[in-house]
N, C-alpha and C positions, 0 to 999 in steps of 0.2 A: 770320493769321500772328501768330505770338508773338513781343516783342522782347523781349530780354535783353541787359541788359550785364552783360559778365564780365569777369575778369581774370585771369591769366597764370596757369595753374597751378589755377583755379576749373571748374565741370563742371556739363553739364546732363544730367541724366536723363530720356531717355524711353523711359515704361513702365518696367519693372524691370527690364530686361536691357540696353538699349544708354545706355552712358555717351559724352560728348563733354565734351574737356577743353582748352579754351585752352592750346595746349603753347608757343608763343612769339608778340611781336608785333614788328612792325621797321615802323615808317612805318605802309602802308595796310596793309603783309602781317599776315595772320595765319595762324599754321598751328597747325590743330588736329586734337587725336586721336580715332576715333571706335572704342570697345570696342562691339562687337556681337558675337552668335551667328555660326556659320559659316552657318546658313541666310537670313541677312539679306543680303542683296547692297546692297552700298554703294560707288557710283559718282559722280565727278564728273558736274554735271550737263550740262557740254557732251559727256564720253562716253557717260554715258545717252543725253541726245538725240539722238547719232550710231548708236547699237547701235540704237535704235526706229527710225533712217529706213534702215540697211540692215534690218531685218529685215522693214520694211513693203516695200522695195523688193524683197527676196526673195520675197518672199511675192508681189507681183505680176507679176512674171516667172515663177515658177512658175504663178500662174495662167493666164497668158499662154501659158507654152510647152503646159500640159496641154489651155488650147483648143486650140492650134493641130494636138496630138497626135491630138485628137477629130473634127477636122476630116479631117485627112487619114485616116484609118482610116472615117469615114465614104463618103469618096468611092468610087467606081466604079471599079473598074480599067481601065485604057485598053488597047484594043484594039490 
C-alpha cells in the first residue's frame, strides 16, 4: 500500500487517466474527488463489498435452483 499525505485541493494520479483530488477536510472527514474514464467502475468499498456477496449469493441460488431443475426433470414419472 502506498501512503500519501496530501492536502486540500492537492491530487494523486494513477496511471494517466484517473486523477483523486483532496476536495475538503473537517475533523476526521475527508471528502475526495475521483476523475476516471466512464469504463472504470468506482465504488465505495462497503458497496463494493455488498454487490460481490449479492452477486456470489445469486449465483448460488441459481446454482441451487438449476440442480434442483435437473433433478426433477430427471425423475420418472409417477404412475
Amino acid at each position: 500500500m502506498l501512503v500519501l499525505s496530501r492536502s486540500q485541493g492537492e491530487s494523486v494520479m494513477i496511471g494517466s487517466d484517473i486523477v483523486v483530488t483532496v476536495l475538503e477536510v473537517r475533523g476526521d472527514v475527508v471528502r475526495i474527488g475521483i476523475d476516471a474514464p466512464r469504463d472504470v467502475k468506482v465504488h465505495r468499498e462497503e458497496v463494493y463489498r455488498a454487490l460481490e456477496d449479492a452477486n456470489r449469493d445469486a449465483a448460488s441460488t441459481d446454482a441451487a435452483a438449476e440442480a434442483e431443475l435437473s433433478r426433477r426433470l430427471a425423475m420418472p414419472p409417477k404412475d
